[in-house]
C-alpha atoms as one frame of an Amber mdcrd trajectory, in Angstrom:
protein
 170.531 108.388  93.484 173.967 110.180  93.544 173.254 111.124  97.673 172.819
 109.344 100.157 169.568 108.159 101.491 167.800 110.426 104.078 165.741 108.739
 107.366 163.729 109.879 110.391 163.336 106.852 113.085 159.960 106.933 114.541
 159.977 104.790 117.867 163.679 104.248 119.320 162.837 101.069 121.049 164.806
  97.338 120.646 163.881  97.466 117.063 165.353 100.586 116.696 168.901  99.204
 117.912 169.314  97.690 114.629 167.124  99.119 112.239 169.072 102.637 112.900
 172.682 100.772 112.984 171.829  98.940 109.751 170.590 101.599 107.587 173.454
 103.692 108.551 175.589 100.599 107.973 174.159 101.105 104.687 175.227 104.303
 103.859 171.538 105.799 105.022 171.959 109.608 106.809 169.839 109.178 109.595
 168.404 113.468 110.430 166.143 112.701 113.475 164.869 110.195 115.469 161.388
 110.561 117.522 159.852 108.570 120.789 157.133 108.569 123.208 159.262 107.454
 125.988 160.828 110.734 128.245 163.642 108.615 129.553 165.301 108.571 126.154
 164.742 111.282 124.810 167.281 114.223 124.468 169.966 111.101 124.310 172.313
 110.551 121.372 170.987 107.981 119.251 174.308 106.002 119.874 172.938 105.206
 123.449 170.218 103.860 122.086 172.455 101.481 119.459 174.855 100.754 121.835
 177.701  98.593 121.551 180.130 101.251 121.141 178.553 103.300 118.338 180.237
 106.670 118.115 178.060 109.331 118.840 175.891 111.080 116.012 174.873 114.109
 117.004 171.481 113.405 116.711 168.976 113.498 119.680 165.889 111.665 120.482
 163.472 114.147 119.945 159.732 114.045 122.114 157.232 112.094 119.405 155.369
 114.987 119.548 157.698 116.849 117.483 157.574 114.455 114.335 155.377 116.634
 112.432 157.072 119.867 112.445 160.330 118.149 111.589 159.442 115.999 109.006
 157.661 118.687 107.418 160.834 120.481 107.678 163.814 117.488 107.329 161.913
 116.252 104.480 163.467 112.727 104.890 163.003 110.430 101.583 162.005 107.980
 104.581 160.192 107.528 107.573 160.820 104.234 109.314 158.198 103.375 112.417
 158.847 100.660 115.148 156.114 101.264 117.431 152.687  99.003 117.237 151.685
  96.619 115.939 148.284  97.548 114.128 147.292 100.440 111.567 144.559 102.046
 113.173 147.923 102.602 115.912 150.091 104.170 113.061 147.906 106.645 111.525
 148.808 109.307 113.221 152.601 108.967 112.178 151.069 107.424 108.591 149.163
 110.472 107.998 151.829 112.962 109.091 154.168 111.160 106.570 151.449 111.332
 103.458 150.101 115.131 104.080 154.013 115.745 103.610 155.415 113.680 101.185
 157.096 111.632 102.833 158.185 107.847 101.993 157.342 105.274 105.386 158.397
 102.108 106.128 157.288 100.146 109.223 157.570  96.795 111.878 153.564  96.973
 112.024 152.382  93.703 111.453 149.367  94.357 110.421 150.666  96.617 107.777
 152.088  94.053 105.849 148.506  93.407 104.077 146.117  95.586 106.132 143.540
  95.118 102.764 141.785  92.863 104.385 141.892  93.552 107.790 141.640  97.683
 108.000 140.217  98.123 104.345 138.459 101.812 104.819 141.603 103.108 106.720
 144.002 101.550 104.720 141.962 103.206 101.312 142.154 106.694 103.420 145.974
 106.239 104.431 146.225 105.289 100.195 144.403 108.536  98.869 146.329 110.548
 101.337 149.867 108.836  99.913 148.809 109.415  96.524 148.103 112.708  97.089
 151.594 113.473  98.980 153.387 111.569  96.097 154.771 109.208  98.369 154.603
 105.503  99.175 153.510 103.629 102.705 153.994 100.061 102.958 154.693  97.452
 106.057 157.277  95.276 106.120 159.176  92.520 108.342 159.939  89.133 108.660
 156.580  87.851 107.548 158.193  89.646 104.292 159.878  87.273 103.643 160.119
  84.484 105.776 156.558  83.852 105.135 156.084  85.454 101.905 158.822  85.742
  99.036 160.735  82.606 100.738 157.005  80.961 100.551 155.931  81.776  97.079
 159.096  81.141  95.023 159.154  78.339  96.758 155.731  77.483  95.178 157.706
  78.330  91.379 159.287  74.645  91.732 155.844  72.981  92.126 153.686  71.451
  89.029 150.411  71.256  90.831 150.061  73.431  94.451 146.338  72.404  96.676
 147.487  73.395 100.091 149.730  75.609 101.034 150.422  74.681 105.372 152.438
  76.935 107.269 153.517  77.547 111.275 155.434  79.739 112.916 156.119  79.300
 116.857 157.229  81.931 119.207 158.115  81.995 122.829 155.872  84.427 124.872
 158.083  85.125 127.019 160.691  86.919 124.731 157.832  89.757 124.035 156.085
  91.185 126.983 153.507  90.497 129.504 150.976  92.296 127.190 151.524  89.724
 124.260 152.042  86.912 126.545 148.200  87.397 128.319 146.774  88.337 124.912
 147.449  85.047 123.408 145.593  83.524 126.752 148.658  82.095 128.761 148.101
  81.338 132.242 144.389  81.448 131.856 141.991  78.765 132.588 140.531  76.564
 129.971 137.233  77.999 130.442 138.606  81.934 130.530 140.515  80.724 127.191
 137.236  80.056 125.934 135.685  83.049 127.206 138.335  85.759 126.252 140.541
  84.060 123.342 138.056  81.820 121.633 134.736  83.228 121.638 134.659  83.830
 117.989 135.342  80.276 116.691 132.186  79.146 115.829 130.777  81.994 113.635
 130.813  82.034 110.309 133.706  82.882 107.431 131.491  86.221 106.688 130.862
  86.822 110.506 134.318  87.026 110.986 135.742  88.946 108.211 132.310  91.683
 109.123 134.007  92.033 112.770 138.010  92.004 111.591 136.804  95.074 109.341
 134.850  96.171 111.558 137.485  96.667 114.019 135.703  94.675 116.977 137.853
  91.101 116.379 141.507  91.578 115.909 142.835  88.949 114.132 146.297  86.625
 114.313 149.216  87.324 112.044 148.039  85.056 109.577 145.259  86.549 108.260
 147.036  89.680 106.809 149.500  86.848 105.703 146.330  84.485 104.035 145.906
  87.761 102.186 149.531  88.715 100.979 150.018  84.624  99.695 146.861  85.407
  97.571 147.525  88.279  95.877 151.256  87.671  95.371 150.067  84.610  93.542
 147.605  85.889  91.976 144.565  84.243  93.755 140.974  85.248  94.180 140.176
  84.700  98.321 136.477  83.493  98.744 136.582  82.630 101.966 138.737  83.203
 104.990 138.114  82.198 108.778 140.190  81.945 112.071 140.360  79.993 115.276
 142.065  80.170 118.452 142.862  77.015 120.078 145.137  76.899 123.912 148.179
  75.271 123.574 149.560  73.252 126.475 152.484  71.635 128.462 152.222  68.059
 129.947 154.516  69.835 132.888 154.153  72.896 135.205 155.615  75.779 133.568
 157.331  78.486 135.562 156.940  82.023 133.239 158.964  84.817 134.025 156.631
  87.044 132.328 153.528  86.111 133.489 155.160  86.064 137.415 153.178  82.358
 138.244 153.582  78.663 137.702 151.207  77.240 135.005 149.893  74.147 136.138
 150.340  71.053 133.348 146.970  70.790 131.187 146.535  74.303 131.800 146.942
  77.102 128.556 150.569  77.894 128.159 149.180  79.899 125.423 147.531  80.090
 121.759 147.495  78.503 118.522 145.965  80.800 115.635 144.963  79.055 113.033
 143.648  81.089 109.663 142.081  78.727 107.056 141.459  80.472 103.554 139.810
  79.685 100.343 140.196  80.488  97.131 138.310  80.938  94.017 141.630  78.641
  91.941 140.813  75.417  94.021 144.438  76.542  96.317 143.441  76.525 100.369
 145.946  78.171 103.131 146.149  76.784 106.097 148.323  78.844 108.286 149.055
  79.012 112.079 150.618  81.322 114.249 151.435  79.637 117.803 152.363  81.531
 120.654 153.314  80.360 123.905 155.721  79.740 126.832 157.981  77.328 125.561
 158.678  73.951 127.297 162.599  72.975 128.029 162.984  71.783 124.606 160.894
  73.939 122.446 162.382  77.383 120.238 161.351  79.577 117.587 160.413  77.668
 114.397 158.986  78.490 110.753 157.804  75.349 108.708 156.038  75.566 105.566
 154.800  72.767 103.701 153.549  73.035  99.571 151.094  70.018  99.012 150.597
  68.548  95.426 153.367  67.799  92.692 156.149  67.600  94.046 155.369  67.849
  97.940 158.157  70.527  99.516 159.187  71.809 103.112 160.822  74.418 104.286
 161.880  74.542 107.905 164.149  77.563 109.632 165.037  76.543 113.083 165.672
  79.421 116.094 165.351  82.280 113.516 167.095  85.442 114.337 163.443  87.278
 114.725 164.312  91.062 115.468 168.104  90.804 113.417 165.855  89.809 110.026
 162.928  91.886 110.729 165.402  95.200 110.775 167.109  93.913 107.790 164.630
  92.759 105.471 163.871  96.366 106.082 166.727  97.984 105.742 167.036  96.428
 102.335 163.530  96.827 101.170 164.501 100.768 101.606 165.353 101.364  97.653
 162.273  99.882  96.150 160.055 101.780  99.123 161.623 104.713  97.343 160.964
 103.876  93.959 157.305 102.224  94.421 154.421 104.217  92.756 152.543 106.645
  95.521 150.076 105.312  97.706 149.719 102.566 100.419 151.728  99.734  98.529
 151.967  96.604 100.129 155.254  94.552  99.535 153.110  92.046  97.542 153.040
  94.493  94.647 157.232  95.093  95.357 159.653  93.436  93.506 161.304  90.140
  95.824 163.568  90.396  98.623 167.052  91.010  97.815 170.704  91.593  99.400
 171.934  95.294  99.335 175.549  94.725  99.281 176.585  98.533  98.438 174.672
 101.606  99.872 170.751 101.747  99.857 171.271 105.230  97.249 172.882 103.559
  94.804 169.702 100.907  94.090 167.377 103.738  93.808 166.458 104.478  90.289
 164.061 107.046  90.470 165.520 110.411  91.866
């Protein structure tokens, strides 16, 4: 592509802060930027990047907006930092399709939402098609638990379990996250309000994920991404919450108490899938307010011939989120129309010169 790369940011919150400064970093012309929030909007979007960016001339528009001027910017992308599930984004995924435009998002749940939101995501997919544009999700799961996971699973002879955890400190996300993973509740409200769907079975639990009644962990869009980017048939798949805890009280910011020692400082998820090639997943997501000693963590383990580990110690969450993005940007643009998760992409790599000049197809 002989121009440069054209963007709309949808949300303008701490994600934004980077993805914005990196894709302009990266020679990206960003044409309008969109939020929910009324304290922030009509600012420049340099307030919102800080640090000293020079101001852009572009305003944070009212969310509300997004569909006139997308139909009229006609960005090549659309890149969404707002929620975390797709039922959440179809509003702004919709919008996108019906006008042919290209989007990119944070959602987690986007990352493989074909076996979590299957009828939506099939919707959202005819819609893209029809618009001649592509929708994907994207993040560090991308990569960190994905690409970095399954190439890592090229050196191996003989794979029969793939293990993998990621830990995360509560604390750094909200009260809202912190509470939904059950810290500061009482082992028998953990039960109650985190765990109640343990003991049902593999069907049960994929009927109420689809269903929309049981949202599940991370993990299980993960489970799902693994399989297909290896080229595995899932026959079974099944989650269960267990409370984490300290052997200490815990004071959490967050939360605004002290959690007493024994008590749940939060949640381990832990997503246990089958498939039909004999090659089980057994992957956790754990959540919680971290003891004195304790940080962000990614360990994944390949069992068989050879056995392999990968650990990353006190990852750089938000920083490789926004540019595992950013640099997925060329191959959103040149991915065949329709919901397309990054499974079906081409791996991660480094975009060194300006996003434009990696597109191939315009």
């Amino acid at each position: 592509m002989k121009r440069k790369v054209r963007f709309v940011q949808y949300g303008c919150g701490k994600m934004s802060r980077y993805l914005m400064r990196y894709a302009i970093g990266k020679g990206a012309e960003l044409q309008a930027a969109f939020d929910t929030n009324p304290d922030i909007t009509g600012k420049d979007v340099s307030e919102i990047i800080g640090n000293g960016f020079p101001a852009t001339g572009i305003s944070v528009s009212p969310a509300e907006k997004a569909g006139a001027l997308i139909k009229e910017l006609k960005p090549d992308v659309c890149i969404i930092a707002t929620r975390s599930t797709v039922a959440e984004l179809e509003d702004i995924f919709t919008i996108c399709a019906k006008n042919g435009v290209n989007a990119i998002t944070t959602c987690e749940e986007a990352l493989y939402p074909w076996n979590s939101s299957p009828e939506l995501t099939a919707r959202l997919d005819k819609l893209a098609k029809e618009g001649g544009c592509t929708l994907t999700g994207v993040g560090y799961c991308d990569l960190l638990w994905g690409t970095m996971v399954t190439n890592l699973a090229g050196s191996s002879f003989k794979i029969t379990t793939i293990n993998g955890s990621s830990w995360y400190n509560v604390e750094d996300y909200g009260i809202a996250l912190a509470e939904g993973h059950g810290a500061g509740l009482s082992h028998e409200e953990f039960v109650e309000e985190i765990g109640k769907y343990n003991d049902i079975s593999s069907e049960e639990q994929i009927k109420l994920v689809e269903s929309g009644e049981y949202v599940p962990s991370y993990m299980w869009n993960q489970n799902g991404w693994l399989a297909s980017k290896m080229g595995l048939h899932v026959t079974s798949q099944k989650q269960e919450c267990l409370p984490t805890t300290w052997d200490k009280d815990l004071d959490s910011s967050t939360l605004g108490m002290t959690i007493k020692a024994g008590d749940p400082t939060g949640m381990r998820a832990v997503v246990t899938t089958e498939t039909k090639e004999g090659i089980k997943f057994v992957t956790e997501c754990v959540g919680k307010v971290f003891g004195p000693e304790e940080y962000d963590k990614n360990e994944w383990t390949i069992s068989g011939e050879p056995e392999t580990t990968a650990i990353v110690n006190r990852p750089a969450t938000v920083e490789l989120t926004c540019a595992i993005i950013v640099n997925r940007i060329p191959q959103l643009i040149d991915a065949p129309a329709g919901y397309v998760s990054t499974d079906r992409y081409p791996d991660n790599f480094y975009c060194e010169k300006d996003l434009n000049e990696y597109v191939t197809s315009m």
